[in-house]
C-alpha positions in Angstrom: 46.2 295.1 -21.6 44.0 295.3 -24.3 43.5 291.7 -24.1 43.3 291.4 -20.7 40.4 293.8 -20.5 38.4 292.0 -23.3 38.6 288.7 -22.1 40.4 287.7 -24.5 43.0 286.4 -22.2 42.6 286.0 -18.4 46.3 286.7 -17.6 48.6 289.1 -19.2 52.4 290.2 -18.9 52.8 293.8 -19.5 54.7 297.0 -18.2 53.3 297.8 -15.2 52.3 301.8 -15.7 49.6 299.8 -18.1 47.4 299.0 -15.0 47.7 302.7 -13.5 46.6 304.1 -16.9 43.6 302.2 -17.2 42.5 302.8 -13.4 42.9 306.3 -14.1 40.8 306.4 -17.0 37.8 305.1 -14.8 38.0 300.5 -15.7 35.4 299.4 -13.3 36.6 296.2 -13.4 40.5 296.8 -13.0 43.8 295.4 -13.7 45.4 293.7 -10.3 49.3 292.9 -10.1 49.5 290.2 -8.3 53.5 288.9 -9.3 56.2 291.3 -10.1 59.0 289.4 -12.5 61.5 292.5 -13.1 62.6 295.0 -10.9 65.3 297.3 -12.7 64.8 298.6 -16.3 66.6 296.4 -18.8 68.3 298.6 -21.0 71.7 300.2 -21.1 73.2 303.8 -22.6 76.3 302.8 -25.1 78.8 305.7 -25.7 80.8 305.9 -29.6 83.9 305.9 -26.8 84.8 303.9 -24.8 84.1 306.5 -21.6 85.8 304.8 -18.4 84.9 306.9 -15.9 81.4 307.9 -17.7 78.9 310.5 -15.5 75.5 311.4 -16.9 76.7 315.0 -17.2 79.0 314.1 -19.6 75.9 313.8 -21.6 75.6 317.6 -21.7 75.6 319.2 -25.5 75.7 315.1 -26.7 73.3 313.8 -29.7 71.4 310.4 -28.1 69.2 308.3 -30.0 66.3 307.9 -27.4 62.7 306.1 -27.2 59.7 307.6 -28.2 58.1 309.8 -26.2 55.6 308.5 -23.1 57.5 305.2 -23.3 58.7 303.8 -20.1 62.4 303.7 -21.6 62.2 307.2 -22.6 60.7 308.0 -18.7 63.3 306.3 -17.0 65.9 307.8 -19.1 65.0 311.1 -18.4 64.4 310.4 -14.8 68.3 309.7 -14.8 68.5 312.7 -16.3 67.0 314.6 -13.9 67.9 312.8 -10.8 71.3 314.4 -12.5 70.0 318.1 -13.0 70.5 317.6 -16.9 67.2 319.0 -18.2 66.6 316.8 -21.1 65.1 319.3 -23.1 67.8 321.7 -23.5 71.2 320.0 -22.1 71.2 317.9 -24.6 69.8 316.4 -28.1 67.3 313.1 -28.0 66.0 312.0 -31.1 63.0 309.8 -30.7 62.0 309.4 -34.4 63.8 306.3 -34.7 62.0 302.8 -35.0 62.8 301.0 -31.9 64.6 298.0 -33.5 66.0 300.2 -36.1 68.3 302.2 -33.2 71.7 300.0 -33.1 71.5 299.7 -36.7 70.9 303.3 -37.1 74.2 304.1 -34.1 76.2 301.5 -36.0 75.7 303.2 -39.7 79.5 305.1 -40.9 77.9 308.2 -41.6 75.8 308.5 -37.9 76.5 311.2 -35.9 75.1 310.2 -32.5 77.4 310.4 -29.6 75.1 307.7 -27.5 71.7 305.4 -28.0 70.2 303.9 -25.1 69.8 299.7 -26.4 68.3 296.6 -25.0 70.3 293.4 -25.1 71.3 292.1 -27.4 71.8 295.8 -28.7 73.9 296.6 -27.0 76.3 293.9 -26.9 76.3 293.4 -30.3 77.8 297.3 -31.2 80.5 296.1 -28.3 81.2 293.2 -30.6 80.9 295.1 -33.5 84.0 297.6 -31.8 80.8 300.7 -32.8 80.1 301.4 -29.1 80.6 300.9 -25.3 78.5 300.3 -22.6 78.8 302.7 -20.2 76.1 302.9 -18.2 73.3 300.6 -16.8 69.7 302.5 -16.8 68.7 299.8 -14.3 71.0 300.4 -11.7 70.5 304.5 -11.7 66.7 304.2 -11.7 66.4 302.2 -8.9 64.3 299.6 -8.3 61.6 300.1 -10.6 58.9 297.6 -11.3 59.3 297.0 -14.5 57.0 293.9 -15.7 54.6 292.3 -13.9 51.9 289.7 -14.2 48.2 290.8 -13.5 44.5 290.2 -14.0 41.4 291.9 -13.5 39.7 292.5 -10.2 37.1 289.8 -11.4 39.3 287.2 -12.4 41.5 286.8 -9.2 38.7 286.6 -7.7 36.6 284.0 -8.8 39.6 282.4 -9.9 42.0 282.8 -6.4 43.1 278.7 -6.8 44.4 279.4 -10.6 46.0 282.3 -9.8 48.3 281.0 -7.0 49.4 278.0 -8.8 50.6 279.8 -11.7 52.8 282.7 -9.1 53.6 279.4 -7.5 55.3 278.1 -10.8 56.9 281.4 -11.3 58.4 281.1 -8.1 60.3 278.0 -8.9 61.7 279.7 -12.1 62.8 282.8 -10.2 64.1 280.5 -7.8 66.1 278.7 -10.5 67.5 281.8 -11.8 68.4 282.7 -8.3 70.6 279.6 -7.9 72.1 279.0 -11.0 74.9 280.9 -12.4 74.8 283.4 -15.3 76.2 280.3 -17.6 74.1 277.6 -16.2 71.2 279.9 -17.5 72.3 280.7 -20.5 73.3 277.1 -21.3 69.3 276.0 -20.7 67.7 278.9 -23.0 70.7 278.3 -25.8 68.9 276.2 -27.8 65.7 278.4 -28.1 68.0 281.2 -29.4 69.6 279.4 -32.3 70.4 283.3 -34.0 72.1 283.6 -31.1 75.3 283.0 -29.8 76.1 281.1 -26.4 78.6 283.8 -25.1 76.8 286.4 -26.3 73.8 285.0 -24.3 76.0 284.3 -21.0 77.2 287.9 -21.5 73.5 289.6 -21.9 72.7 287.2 -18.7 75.6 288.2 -16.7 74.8 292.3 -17.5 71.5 291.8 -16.2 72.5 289.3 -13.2 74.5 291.6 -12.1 72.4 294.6 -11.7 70.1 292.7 -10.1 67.2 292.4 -12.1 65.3 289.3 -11.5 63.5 289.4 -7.9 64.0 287.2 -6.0 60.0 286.6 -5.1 57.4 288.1 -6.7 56.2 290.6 -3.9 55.1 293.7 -5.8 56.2 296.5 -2.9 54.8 299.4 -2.4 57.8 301.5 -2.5 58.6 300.6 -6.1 55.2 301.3 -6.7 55.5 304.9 -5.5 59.0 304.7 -7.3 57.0 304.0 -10.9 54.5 306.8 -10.4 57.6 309.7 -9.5 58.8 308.4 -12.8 55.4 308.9 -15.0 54.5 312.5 -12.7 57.8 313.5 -13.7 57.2 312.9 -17.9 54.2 314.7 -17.6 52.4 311.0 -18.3 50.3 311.0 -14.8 47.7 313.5 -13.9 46.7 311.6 -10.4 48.5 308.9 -8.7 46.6 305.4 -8.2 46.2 303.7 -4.5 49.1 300.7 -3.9 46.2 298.9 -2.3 43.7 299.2 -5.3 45.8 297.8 -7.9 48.6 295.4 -6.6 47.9 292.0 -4.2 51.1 290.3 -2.4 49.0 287.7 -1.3 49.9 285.2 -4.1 53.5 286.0 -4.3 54.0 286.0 -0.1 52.4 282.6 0.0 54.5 281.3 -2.9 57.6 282.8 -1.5 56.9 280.9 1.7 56.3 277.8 -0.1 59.3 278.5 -2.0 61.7 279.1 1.6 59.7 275.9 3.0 60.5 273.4 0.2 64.1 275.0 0.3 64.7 273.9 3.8 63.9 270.5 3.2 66.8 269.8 0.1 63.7 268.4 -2.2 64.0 271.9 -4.8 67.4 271.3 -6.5 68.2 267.5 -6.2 70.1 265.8 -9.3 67.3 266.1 -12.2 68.3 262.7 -13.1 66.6 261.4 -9.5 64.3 263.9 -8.9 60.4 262.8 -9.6 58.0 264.4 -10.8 57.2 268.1 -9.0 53.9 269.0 -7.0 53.0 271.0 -9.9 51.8 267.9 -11.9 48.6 270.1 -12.4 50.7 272.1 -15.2 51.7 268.8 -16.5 55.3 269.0 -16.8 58.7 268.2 -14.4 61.0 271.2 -13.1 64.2 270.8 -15.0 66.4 272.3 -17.5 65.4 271.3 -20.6 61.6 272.7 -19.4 63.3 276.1 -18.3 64.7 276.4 -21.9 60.9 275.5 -23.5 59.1 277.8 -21.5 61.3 280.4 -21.6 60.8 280.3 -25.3 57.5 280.0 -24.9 56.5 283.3 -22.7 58.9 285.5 -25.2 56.6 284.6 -27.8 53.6 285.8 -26.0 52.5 289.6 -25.1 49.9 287.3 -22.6 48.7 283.9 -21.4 45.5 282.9 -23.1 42.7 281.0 -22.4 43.0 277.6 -21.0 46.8 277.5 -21.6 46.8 277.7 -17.9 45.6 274.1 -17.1 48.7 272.5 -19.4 51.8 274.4 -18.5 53.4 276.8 -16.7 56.1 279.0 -17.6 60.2 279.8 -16.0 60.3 283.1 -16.6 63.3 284.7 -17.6 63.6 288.2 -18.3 65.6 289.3 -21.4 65.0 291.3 -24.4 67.4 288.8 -26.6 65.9 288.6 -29.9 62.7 286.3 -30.2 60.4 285.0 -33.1 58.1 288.4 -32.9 60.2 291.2 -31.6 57.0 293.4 -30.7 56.0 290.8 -28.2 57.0 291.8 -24.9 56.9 295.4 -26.6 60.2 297.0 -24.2 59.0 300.3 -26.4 56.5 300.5 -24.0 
């Protein structure tokens, strides 16, 4: 946000409460959402049992490594918790002192005597591989749909620069819309070689979690009910003193147009023909072709960016794939929000 608002970079990629927080605090120039990438929270609570018929009350009197406070994994966790009536202050122990990339290490240790931790991927596969814990429950699913990451750029920007804008949600389209019609292993087969540390079925299985909670929209329309969803969550953590108008901070203009284009170029067979025969996309402007090997590039690109910077815009564009599996810089999509 930081960025965003110096103009140091003219795009950025952040959790979406950012833009709410600096409205609130009076930016004259504000932050506009204008393509929503993630709409359930990516992480998951792993129990030391495996728990097969888990329900949050069974949380009651239990030790949980959490988030820190005022983070957006923390808030949706305790917005479980209260959609539950488990008062997270007294039914049960958090501990949010712990580093976030220290937590599975610090579940995993002999000696630890935490009953849960709430992980990322690959977290929390990796302590199911390990045989030190079991997935239990998805915080995505019980949340609901909450917008988790979107794309946005001050009120300024998208408006001097509406042609820029729309080309870049358009290219995100045609990522989500690969995601959309590829299967969990067809995904995890393209982005495999950008996570060398990594191991292919792990990465199918992180995929598949997430696939199947339905976590990738399938266009970009930022909705105003998710909206209203994200600000019950930061009301309820004490985080939001006044709520912020839908229609200040979010446009669906981009994302409706490129889901149209998306639906139109659909109907006529031309979006998933044989990579070997298919030319060269109507995106020439980024200066690369819509295939695989590209999805697996650019995915490893955007994990290795907190934003889009200056100029980058006129030579590529990315596939988006949202994932917290392990990148060069850790901090960069920040998930500890």
């Amino acid at each position: 946000m930081t960025a965003v608002l110096s103009g140091t970079a003219d795009i950025g990629f952040m959790g979406s409460e950012a833009s709410i927080y600096t409205y609130n605090e009076g930016a004259n120039d504000y932050v506009v959402n204008f393509a929503q990438l993630t709409q359930r929270a990516g992480n998951f609570l792993v129990a030391r049992e495996d728990i097969k018929d888990f329900k949050w009350e069974d949380l009651k009197g239990k030790k949980v490594i959490g988030g820190r406070k005022g983070g957006m994994p923390e808030m949706v966790f305790e917005y479980i918790l209260n959609q539950n009536h488990i008062d997270p202050a007294t039914d049960l122990t958090i501990d949010q002192n712990i580093d976030f990339g220290s937590t599975a290490a610090a579940f995993a240790e002999d000696k630890s005597d935490y009953d849960f931790t709430v992980e990322f991927e690959p977290g929390a596969t990796n302590l199911e591989k390990q045989g030190k814990g079991y997935v239990v429950a998805s915080l995505g699913t019980d949340s609901g749909y909450v917008p988790y990451t979107a794309f946005s750029a001050k009120k300024s920007y998208i408006n001097k620069h509406p042609e820029v804008v729309q080309g870049f949600t358009n290219a995100l389209q045609k990522g989500m819309d690969y995601v959309a019609s590829h299967t969990p292993e067809d995904i995890a087969q393209a982005i495999a070689p950008q996570f060398k540390e990594t191991t292919l079925e792990t990465i199918t299985t992180i995929i598949s979690r997430y696939y199947e909670q339905d976590t990738w929209k399938k266009d970009l329309i930022f909705r105003q009910e998710s909206f209203d969803l994200l600000q019950d969550i930061l009301e309820e953590a004490g985080e939001l003193k006044e709520r912020a108008p839908y229609k200040d901070l979010v446009t669906t203009t981009y994302a409706e147009k490129a889901a149209k284009t998306s639906n139109d170029t659909q109907k006529t067979n031309l979006l998933y023909t044989p990579i070997s025969t298919k030319p060269a996309t109507s995106l020439a402007y980024y200066g690369i072709k819509n295939n695989a090997a590209n999805f697996s590039s650019f995915c490893s690109i955007i994990f290795k960016l907190s934003y889009i910077r200056k100029n980058l815009l006129s030579a590529v564009f990315f596939f988006f794939l949202y994932s917290p599996i392990p990148a060069p810089h850790p901090g960069a999509l920040s998930h500890n929000r």
